[in-house]
SEDO-403072 format. One record per residue (C-alpha): residue number from 1; residue in three letters; x, y, z. Coordinates in steps of 0.02 Angstrom, whole numbers, plus 50000, padded with zeros to 5 digits. Layout:
# SEDO-403072
<rec><k>NUM</k><r>ala</r><x>X</x><y>Y</y><z>Z</z></rec>
...
***
This chain:
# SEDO-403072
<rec><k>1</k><r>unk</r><x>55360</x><y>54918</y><z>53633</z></rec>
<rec><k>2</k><r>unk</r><x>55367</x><y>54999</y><z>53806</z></rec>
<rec><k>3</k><r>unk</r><x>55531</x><y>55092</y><z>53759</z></rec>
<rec><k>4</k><r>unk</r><x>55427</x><y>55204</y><z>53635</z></rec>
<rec><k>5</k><r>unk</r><x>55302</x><y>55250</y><z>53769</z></rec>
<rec><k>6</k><r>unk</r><x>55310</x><y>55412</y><z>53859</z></rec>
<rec><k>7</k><r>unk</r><x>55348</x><y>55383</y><z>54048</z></rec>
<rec><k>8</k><r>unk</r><x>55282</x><y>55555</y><z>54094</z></rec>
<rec><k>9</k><r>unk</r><x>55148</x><y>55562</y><z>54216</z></rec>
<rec><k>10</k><r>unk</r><x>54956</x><y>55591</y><z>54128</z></rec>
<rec><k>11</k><r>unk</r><x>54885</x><y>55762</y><z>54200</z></rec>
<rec><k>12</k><r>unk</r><x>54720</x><y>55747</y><z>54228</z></rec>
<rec><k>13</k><r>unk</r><x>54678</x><y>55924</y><z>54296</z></rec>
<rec><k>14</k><r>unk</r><x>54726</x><y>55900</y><z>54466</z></rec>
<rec><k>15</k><r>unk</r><x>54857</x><y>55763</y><z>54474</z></rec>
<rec><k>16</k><r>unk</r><x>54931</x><y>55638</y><z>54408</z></rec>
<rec><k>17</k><r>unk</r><x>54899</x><y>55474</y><z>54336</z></rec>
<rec><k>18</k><r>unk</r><x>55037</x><y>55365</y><z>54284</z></rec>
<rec><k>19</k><r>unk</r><x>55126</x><y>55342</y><z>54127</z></rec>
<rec><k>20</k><r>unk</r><x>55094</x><y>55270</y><z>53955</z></rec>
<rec><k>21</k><r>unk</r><x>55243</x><y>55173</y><z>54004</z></rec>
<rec><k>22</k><r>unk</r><x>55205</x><y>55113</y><z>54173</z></rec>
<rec><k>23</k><r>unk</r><x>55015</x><y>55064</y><z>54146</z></rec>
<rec><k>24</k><r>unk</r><x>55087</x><y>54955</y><z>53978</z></rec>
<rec><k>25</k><r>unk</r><x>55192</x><y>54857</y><z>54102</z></rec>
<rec><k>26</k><r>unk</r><x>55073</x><y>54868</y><z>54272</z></rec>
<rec><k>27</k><r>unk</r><x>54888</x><y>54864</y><z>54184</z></rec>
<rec><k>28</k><r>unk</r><x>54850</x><y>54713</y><z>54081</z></rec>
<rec><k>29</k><r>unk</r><x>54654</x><y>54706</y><z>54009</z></rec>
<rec><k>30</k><r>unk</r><x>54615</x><y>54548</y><z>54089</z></rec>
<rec><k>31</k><r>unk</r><x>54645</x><y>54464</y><z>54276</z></rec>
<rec><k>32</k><r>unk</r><x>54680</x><y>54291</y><z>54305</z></rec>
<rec><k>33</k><r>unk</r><x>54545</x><y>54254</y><z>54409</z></rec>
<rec><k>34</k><r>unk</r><x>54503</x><y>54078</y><z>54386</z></rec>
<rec><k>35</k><r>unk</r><x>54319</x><y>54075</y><z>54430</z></rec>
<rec><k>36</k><r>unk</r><x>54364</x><y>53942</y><z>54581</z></rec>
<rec><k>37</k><r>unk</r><x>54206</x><y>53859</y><z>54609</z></rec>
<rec><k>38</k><r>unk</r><x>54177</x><y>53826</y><z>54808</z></rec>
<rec><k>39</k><r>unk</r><x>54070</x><y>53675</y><z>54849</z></rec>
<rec><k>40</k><r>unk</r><x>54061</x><y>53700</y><z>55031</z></rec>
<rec><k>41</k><r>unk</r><x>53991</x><y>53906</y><z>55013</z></rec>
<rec><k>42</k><r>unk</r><x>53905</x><y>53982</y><z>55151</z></rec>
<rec><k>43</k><r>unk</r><x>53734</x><y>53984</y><z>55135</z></rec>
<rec><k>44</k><r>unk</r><x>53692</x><y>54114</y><z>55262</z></rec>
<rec><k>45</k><r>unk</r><x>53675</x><y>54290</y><z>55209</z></rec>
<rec><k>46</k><r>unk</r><x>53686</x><y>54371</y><z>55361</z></rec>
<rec><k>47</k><r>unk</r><x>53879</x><y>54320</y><z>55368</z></rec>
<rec><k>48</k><r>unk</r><x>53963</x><y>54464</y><z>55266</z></rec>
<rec><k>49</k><r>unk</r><x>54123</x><y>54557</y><z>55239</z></rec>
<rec><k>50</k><r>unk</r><x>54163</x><y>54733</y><z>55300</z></rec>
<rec><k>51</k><r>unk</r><x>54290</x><y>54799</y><z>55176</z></rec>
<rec><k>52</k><r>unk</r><x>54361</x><y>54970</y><z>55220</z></rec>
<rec><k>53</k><r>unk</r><x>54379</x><y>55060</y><z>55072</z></rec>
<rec><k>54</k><r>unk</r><x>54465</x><y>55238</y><z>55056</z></rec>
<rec><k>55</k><r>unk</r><x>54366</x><y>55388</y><z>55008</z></rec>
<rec><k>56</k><r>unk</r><x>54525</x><y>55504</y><z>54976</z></rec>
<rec><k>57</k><r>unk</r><x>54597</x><y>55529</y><z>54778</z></rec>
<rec><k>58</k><r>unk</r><x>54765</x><y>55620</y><z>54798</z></rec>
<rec><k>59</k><r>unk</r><x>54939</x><y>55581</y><z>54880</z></rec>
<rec><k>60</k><r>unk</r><x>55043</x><y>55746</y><z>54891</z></rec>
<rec><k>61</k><r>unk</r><x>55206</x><y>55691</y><z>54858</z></rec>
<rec><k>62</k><r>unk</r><x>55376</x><y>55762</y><z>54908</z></rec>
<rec><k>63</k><r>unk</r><x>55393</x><y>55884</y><z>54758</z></rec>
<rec><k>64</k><r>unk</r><x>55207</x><y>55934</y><z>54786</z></rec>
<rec><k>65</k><r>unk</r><x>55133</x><y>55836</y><z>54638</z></rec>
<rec><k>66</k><r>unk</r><x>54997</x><y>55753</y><z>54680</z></rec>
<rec><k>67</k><r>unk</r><x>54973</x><y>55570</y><z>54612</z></rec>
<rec><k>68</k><r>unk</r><x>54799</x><y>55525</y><z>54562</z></rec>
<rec><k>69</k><r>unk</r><x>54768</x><y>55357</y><z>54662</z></rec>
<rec><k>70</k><r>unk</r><x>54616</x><y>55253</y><z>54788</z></rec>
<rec><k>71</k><r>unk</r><x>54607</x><y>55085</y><z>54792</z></rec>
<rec><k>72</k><r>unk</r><x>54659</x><y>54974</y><z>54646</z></rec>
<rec><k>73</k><r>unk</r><x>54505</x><y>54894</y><z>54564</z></rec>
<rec><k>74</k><r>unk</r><x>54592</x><y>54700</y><z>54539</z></rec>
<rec><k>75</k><r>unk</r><x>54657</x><y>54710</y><z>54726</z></rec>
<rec><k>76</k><r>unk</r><x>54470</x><y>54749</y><z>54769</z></rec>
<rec><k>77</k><r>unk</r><x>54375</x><y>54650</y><z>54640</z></rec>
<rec><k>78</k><r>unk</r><x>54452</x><y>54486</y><z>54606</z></rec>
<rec><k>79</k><r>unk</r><x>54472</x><y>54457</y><z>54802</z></rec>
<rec><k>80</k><r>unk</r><x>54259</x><y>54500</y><z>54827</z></rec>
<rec><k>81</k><r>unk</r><x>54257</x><y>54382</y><z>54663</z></rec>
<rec><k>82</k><r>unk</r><x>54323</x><y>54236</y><z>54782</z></rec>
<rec><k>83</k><r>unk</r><x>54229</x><y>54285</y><z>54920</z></rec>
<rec><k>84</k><r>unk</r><x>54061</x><y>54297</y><z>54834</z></rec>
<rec><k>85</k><r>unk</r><x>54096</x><y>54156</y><z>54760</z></rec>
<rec><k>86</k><r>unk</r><x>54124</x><y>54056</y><z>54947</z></rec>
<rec><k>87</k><r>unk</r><x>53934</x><y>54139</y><z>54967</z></rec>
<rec><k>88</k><r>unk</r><x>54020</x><y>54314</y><z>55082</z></rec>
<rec><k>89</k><r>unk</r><x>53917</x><y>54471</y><z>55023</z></rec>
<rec><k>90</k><r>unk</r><x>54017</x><y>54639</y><z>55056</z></rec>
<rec><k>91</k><r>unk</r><x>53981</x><y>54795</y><z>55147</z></rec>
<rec><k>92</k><r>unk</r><x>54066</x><y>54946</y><z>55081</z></rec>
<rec><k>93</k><r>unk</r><x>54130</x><y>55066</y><z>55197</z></rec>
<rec><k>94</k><r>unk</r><x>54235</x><y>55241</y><z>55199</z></rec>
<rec><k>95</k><r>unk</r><x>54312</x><y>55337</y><z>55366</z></rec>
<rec><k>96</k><r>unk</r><x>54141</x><y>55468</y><z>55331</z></rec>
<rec><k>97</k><r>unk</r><x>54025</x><y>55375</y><z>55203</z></rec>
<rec><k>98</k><r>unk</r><x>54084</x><y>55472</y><z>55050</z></rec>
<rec><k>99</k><r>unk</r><x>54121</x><y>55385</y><z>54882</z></rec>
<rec><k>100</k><r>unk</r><x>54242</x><y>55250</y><z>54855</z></rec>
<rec><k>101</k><r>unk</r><x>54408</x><y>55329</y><z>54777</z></rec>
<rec><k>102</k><r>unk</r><x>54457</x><y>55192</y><z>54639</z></rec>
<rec><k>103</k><r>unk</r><x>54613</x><y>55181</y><z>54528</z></rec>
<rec><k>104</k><r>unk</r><x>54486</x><y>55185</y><z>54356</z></rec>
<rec><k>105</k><r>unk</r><x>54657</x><y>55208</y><z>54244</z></rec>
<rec><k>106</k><r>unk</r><x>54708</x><y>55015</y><z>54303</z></rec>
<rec><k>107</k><r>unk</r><x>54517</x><y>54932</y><z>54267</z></rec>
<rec><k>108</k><r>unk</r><x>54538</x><y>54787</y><z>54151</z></rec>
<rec><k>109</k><r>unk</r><x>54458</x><y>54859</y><z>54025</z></rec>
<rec><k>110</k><r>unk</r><x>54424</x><y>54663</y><z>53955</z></rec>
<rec><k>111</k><r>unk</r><x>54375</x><y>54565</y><z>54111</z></rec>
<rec><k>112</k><r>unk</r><x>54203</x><y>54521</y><z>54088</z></rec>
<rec><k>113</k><r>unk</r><x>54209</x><y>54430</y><z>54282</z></rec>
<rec><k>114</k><r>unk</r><x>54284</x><y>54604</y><z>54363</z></rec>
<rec><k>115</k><r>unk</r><x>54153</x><y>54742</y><z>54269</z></rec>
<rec><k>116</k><r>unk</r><x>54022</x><y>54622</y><z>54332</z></rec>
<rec><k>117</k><r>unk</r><x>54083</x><y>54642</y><z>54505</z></rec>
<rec><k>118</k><r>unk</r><x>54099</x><y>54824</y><z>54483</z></rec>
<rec><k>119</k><r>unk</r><x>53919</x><y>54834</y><z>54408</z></rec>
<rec><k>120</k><r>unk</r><x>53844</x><y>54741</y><z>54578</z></rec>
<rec><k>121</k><r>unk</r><x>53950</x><y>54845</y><z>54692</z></rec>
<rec><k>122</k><r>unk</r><x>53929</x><y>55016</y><z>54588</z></rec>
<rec><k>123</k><r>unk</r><x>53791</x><y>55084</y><z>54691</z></rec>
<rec><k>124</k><r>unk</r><x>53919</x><y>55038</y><z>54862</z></rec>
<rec><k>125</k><r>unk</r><x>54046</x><y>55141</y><z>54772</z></rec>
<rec><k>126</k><r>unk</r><x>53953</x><y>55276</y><z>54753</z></rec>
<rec><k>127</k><r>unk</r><x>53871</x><y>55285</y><z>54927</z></rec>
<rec><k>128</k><r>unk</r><x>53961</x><y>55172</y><z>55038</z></rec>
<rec><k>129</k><r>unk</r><x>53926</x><y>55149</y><z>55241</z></rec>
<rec><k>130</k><r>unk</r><x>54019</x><y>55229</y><z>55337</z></rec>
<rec><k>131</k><r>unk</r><x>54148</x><y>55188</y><z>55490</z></rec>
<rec><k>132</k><r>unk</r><x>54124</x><y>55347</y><z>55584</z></rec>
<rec><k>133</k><r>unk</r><x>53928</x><y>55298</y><z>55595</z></rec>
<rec><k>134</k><r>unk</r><x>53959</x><y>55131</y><z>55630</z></rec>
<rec><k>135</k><r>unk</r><x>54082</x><y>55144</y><z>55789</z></rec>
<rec><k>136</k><r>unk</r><x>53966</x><y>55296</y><z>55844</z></rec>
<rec><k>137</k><r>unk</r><x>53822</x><y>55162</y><z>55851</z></rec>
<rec><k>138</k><r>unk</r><x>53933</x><y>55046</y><z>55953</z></rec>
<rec><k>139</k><r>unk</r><x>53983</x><y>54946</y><z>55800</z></rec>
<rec><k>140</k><r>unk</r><x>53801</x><y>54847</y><z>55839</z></rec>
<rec><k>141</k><r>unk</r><x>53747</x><y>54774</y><z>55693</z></rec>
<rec><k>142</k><r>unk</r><x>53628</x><y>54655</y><z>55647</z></rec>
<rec><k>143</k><r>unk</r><x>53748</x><y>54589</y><z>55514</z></rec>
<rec><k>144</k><r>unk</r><x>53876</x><y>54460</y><z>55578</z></rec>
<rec><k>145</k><r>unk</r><x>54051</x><y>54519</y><z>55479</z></rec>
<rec><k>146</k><r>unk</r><x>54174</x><y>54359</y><z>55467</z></rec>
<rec><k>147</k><r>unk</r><x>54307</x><y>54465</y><z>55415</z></rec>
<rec><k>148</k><r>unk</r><x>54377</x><y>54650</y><z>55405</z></rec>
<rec><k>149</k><r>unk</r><x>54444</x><y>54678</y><z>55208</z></rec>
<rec><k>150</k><r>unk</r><x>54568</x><y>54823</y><z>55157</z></rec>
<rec><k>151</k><r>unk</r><x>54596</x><y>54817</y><z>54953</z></rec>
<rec><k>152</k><r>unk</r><x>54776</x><y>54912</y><z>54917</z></rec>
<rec><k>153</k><r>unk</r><x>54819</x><y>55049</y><z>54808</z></rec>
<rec><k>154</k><r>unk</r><x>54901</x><y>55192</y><z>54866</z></rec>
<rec><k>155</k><r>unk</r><x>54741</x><y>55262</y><z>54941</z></rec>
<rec><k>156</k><r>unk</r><x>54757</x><y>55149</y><z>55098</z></rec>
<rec><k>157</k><r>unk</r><x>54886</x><y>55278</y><z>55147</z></rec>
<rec><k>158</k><r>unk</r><x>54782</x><y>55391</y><z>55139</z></rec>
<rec><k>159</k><r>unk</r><x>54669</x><y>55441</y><z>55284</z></rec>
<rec><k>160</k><r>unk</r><x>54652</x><y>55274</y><z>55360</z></rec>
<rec><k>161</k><r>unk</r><x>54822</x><y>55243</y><z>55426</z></rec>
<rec><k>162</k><r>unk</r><x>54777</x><y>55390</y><z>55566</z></rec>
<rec><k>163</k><r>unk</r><x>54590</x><y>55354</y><z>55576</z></rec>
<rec><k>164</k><r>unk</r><x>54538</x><y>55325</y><z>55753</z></rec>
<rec><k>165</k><r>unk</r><x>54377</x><y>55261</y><z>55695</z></rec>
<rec><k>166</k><r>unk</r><x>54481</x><y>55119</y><z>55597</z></rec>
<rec><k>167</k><r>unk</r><x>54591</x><y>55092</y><z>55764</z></rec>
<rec><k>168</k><r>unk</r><x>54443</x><y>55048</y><z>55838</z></rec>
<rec><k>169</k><r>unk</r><x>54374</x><y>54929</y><z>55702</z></rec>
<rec><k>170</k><r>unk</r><x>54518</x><y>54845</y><z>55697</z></rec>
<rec><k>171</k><r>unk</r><x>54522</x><y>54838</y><z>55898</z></rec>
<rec><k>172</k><r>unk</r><x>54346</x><y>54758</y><z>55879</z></rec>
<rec><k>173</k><r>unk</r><x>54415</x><y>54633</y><z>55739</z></rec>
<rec><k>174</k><r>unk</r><x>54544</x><y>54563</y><z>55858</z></rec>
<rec><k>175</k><r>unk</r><x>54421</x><y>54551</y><z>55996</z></rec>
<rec><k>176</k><r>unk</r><x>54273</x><y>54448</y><z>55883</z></rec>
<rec><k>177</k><r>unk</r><x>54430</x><y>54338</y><z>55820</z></rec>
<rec><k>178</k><r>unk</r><x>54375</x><y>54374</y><z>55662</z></rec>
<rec><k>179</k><r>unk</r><x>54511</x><y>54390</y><z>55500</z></rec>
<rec><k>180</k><r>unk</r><x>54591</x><y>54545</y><z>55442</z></rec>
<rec><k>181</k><r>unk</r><x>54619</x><y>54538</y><z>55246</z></rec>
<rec><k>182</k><r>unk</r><x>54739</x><y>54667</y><z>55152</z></rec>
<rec><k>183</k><r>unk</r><x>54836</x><y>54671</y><z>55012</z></rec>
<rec><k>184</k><r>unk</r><x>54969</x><y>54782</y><z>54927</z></rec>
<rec><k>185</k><r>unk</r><x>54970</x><y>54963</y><z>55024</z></rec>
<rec><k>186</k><r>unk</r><x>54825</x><y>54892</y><z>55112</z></rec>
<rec><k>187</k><r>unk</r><x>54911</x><y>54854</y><z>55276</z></rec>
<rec><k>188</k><r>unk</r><x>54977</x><y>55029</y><z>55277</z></rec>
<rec><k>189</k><r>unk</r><x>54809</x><y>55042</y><z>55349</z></rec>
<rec><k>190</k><r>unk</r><x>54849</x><y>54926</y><z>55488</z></rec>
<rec><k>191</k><r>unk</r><x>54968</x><y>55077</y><z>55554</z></rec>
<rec><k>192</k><r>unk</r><x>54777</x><y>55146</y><z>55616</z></rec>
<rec><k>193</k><r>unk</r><x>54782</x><y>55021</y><z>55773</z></rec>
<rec><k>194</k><r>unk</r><x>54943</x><y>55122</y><z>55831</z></rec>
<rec><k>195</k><r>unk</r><x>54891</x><y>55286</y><z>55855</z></rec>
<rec><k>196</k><r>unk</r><x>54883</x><y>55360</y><z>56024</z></rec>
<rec><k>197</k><r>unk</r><x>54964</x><y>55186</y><z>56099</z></rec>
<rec><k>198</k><r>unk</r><x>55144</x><y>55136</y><z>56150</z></rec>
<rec><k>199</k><r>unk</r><x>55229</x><y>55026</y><z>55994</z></rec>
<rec><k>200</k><r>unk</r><x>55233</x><y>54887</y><z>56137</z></rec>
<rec><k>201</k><r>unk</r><x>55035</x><y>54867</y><z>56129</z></rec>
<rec><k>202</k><r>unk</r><x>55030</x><y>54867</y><z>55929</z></rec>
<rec><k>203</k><r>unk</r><x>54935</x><y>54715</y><z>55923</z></rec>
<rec><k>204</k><r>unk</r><x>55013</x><y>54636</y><z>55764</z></rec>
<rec><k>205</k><r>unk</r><x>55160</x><y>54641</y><z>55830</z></rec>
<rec><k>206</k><r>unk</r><x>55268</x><y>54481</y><z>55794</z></rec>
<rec><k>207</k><r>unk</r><x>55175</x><y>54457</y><z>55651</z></rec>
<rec><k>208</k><r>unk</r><x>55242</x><y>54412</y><z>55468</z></rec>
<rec><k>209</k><r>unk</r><x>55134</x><y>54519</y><z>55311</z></rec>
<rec><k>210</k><r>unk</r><x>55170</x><y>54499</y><z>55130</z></rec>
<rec><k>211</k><r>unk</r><x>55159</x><y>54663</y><z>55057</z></rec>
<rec><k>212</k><r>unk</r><x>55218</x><y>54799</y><z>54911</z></rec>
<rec><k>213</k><r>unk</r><x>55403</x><y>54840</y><z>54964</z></rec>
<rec><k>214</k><r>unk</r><x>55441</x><y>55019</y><z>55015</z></rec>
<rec><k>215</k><r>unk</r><x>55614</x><y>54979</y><z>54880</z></rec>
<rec><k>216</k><r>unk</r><x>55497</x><y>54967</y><z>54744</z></rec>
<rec><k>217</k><r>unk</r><x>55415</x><y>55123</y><z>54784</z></rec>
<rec><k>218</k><r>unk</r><x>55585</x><y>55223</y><z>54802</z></rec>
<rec><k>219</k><r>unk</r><x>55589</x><y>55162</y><z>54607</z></rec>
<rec><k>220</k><r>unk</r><x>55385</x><y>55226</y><z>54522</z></rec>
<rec><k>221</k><r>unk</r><x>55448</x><y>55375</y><z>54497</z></rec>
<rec><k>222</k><r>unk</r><x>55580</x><y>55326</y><z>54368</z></rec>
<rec><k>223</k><r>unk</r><x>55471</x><y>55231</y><z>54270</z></rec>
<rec><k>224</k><r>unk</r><x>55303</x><y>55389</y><z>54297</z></rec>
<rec><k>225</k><r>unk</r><x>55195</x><y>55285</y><z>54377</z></rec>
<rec><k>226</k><r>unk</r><x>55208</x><y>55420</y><z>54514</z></rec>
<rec><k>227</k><r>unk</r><x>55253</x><y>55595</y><z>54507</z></rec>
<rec><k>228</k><r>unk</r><x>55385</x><y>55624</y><z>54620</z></rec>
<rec><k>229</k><r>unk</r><x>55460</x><y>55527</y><z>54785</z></rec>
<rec><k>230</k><r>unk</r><x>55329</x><y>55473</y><z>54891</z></rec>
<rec><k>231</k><r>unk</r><x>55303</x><y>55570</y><z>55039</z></rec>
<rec><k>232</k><r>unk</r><x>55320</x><y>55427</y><z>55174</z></rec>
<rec><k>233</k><r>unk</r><x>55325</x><y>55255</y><z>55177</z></rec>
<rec><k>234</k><r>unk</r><x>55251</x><y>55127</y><z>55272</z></rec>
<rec><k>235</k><r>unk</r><x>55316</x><y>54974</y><z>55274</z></rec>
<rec><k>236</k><r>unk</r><x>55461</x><y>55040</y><z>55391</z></rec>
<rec><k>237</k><r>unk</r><x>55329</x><y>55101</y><z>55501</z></rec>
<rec><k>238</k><r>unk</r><x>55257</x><y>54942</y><z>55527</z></rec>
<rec><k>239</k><r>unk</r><x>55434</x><y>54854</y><z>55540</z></rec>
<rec><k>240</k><r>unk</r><x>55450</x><y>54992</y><z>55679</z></rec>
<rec><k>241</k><r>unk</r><x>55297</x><y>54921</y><z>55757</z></rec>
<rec><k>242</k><r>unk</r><x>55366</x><y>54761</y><z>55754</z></rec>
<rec><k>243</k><r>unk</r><x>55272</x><y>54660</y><z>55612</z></rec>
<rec><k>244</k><r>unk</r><x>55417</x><y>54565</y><z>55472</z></rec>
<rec><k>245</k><r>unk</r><x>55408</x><y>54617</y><z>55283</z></rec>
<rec><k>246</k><r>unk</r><x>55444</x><y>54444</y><z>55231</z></rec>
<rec><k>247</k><r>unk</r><x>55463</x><y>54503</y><z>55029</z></rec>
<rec><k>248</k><r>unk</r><x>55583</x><y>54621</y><z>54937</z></rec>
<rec><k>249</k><r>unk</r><x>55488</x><y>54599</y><z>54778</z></rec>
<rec><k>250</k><r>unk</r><x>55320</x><y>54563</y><z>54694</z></rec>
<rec><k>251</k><r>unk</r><x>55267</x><y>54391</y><z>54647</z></rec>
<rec><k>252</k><r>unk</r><x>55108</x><y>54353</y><z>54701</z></rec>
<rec><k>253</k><r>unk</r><x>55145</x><y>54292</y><z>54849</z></rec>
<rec><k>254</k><r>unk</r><x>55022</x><y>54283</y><z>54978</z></rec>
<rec><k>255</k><r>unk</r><x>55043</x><y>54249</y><z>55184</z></rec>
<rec><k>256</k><r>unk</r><x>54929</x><y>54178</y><z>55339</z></rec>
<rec><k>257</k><r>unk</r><x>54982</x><y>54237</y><z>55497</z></rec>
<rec><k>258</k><r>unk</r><x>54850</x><y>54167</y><z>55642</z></rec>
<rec><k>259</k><r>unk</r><x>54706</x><y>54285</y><z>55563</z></rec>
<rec><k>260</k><r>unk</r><x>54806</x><y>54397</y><z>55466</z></rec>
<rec><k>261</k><r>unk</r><x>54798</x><y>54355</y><z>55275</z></rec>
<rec><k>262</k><r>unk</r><x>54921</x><y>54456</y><z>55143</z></rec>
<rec><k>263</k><r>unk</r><x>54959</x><y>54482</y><z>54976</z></rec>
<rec><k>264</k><r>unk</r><x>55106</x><y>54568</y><z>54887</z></rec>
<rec><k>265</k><r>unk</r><x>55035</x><y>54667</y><z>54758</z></rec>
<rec><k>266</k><r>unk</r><x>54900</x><y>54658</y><z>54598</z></rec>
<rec><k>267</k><r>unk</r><x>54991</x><y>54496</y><z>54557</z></rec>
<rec><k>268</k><r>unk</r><x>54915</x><y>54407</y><z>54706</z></rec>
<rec><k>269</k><r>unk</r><x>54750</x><y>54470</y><z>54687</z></rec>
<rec><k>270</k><r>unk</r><x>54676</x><y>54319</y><z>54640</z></rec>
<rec><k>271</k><r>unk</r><x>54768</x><y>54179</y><z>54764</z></rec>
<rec><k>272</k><r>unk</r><x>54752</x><y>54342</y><z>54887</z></rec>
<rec><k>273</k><r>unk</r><x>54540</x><y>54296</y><z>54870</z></rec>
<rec><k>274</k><r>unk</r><x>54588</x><y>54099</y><z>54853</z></rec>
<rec><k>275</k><r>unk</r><x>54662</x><y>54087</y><z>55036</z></rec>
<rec><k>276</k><r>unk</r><x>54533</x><y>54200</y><z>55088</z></rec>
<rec><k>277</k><r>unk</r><x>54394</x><y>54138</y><z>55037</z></rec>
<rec><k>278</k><r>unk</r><x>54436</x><y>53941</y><z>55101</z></rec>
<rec><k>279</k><r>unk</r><x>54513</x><y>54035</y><z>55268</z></rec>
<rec><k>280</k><r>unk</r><x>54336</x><y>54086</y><z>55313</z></rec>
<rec><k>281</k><r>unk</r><x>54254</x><y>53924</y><z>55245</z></rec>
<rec><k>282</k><r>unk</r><x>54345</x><y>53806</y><z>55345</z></rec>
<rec><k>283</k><r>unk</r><x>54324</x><y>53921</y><z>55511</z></rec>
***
């Protein structure tokens, strides 16, 4: 069926979404999140999540195309599924406070569990907190965050891998001992915690990520899910940095290093929120 499908890029009067082709074979209409039911949930409602969301739609690729992208919807949904579920509320934030960028092309269009999500965290979306605020105002909150979250899709490349105000969150994350969870291009993100310092005092160095392979990215463009060779990659910018890529492909497979949780790609989405979620319960 997918050999009849176009695998040219869908315009969309800027940029580019991808294929017929590629969403058949990448976008399915349901998730397999299995509704995981968490007897020992926190109970306290101050305890939340901060997930850093991006607020930036298009990726200039080499050619100049621009690919239509943000954060995919089942890397960010089915994870705050689990963690909802283990009683962890999320705060939304972007880099300035303006709307969530999300992939709406790769929405399962017949999850009832993730447009539920979506419906709760809609008005988030649409005016999220914001990290330049927050780090202005000392990062003093009167919420206690358990855990910093960074959903993938492209977008995490985008604007957050040279935010200063992320450097600092994630300086402060490492200092409250307090997890880090991203998934897919999500730890692109990570790259923030670099900037202005010497590669020796990356502080995830030494660690071990699962996370979308720069190989497979040299490939999207055959297939249309981009339009053109990406313009950098950064998974050998954090092997530079001295964090290990321990996958070449996508299976799902997720990784716990000290507080540092990973996931490979929208196929882990759902064990991705599983380790989570039970990371922060039994802490």
């Amino acid at each position: 069926m997918t050999k009849e499908l176009s695998k040219d890029p869908v315009f969309d009067g800027t940029g580019y979404e991808p294929s017929a082709f590629s969403r058949a074979m990448f976008v399915t209409p349901k998730t397999d999140y299995d509704h995981t039911v968490y007897e020992n949930a926190n109970s306290n409602k101050n305890k939340k999540i901060l997930v850093v969301c991006t607020e930036e739609r298009y990726m200039e690729m080499k050619n100049g195309k621009k690919f239509s992208t943000g954060n995919h919807p089942v890397e960010t949904l089915v994870p705050l599924l689990h963690l909802e579920a283990a009683g962890f509320e999320a705060d939304i934030y972007t880099a300035t406070g303006k709307p969530v960028a999300l992939e709406m092309w790769a929405i399962p269009s017949e999850d009832k569990a993730v447009k539920e999500i979506m419906a709760k965290y809609e008005d988030q979306f649409d005016k999220p907190k914001s990290l330049q605020q927050f780090v202005a105002d000392g990062m003093q909150t009167s919420t206690e965050y358990v855990a910093v979250f960074i959903p993938g899709g492209h977008g995490a490349m985008l604007g957050l891998p040279e935010n200063e105000d992320l450097k600092k969150i994630i300086n402060w994350s490492i200092d409250k001992d307090i997890f880090m969870l991203a998934i897919c291009h999500g730890p692109a993100a990570l790259l923030a915690a670099s900037v202005k310092e010497s590669p020796e005092d990356f502080p995830y160095k030494g660690y071990q990520i699962n996370s979308f392979p720069d190989e497979i990215d040299t490939k999207t463009p055959e297939i249309g899910y981009v339009p053109g060779e990406m313009p950098w990659f950064y998974g050998a910018k954090l092997e530079a940095l001295g964090i290990e890529i321990l996958n070449m492909d996508i299976s799902g497979a997720c990784h716990v290093d000290r507080k540092l949780i990973t996931g490979d790609s929208p196929l882990a989405a759902n064990a991705f929120g599983k380790v989570s979620a039970k990371a922060l319960l039994e802490k």
